[in-house]
C-alpha distance (Angstrom), angle and dihedral (degrees) to the residues before:
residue distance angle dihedral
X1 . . .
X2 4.09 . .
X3 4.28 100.6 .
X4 3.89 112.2 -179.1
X5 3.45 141.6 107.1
X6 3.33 99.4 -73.8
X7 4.28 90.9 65.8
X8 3.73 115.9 78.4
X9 3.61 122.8 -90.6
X10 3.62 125.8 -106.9
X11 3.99 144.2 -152.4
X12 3.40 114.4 -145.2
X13 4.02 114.7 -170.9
X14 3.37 121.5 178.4
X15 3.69 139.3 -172.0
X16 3.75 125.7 -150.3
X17 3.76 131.6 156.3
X18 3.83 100.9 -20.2
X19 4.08 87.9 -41.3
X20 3.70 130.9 112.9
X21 3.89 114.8 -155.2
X22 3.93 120.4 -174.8
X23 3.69 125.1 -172.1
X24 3.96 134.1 156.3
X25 3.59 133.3 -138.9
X26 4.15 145.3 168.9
X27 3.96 119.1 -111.8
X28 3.67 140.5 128.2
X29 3.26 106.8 -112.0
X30 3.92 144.0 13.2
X31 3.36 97.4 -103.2
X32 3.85 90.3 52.8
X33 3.19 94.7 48.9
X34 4.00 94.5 49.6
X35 4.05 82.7 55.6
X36 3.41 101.2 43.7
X37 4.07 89.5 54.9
X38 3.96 85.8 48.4
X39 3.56 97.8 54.3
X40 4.00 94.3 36.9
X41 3.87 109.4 45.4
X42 3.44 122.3 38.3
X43 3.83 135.1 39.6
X44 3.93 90.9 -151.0
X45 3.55 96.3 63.1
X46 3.98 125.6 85.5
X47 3.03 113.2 -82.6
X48 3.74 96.8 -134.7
X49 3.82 116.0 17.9
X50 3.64 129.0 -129.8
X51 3.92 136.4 158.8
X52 3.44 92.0 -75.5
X53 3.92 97.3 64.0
X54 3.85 103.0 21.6
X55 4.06 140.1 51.0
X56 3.44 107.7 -151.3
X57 4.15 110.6 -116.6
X58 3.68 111.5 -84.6
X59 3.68 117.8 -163.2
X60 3.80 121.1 -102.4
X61 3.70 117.2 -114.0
X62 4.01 121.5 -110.6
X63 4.17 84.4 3.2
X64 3.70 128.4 110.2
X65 3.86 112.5 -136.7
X66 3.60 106.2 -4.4
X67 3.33 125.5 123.8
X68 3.98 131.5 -174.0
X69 4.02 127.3 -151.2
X70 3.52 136.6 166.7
X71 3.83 120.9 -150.7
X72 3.94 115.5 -179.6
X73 3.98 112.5 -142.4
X74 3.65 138.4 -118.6
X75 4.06 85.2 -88.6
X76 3.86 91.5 42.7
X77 3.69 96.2 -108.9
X78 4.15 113.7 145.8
X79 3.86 115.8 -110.7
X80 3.74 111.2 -161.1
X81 4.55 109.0 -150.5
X82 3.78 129.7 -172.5
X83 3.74 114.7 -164.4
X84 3.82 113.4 -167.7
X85 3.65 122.1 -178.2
X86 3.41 91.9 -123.8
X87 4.01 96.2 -176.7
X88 4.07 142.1 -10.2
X89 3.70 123.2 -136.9
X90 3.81 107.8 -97.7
């Protein structure tokens, strides 16, 4: 996974129990960017994601750039993420 700069940037938004949390980050791809958020934010998530805790981001129908996972945490509660390409390197 090459994260810099030069990648495109990403918003990550995430719903979990009621809450909405937004972040952004640089990465390559969607998927990267799904597990850099994972292994970056939030204590209660796996630590390293696998099958059995994560659905790999699926693109969103009649949408350009947007991507939608689920990842279940440590506890086995659902987390709902949108990853939109938010911008390319020029």
């Amino acid at each position: 996974m090459n994260i810099g700069t030069s990648d495109p940037l990403w918003t990550v938004v995430a719903e979990y129990e009621g809450c909405t949390y937004v972040s952004q980050c640089h990465a390559e791809a969607v998927e990267d960017a799904c597990v850099l958020w994972i292994s970056s934010e939030h204590d209660w998530l796996p630590s390293q994601p696998d099958g059995d805790y994560l659905d790999m981001p699926e693109p969103l129908e009649h949408s350009a750039n947007v991507w939608c996972a689920s990842i279940l945490t440590r506890d086995e509660d659902m987390i709902l993420l949108h990853l939109i390409r938010t911008a390319t390197p020029s």
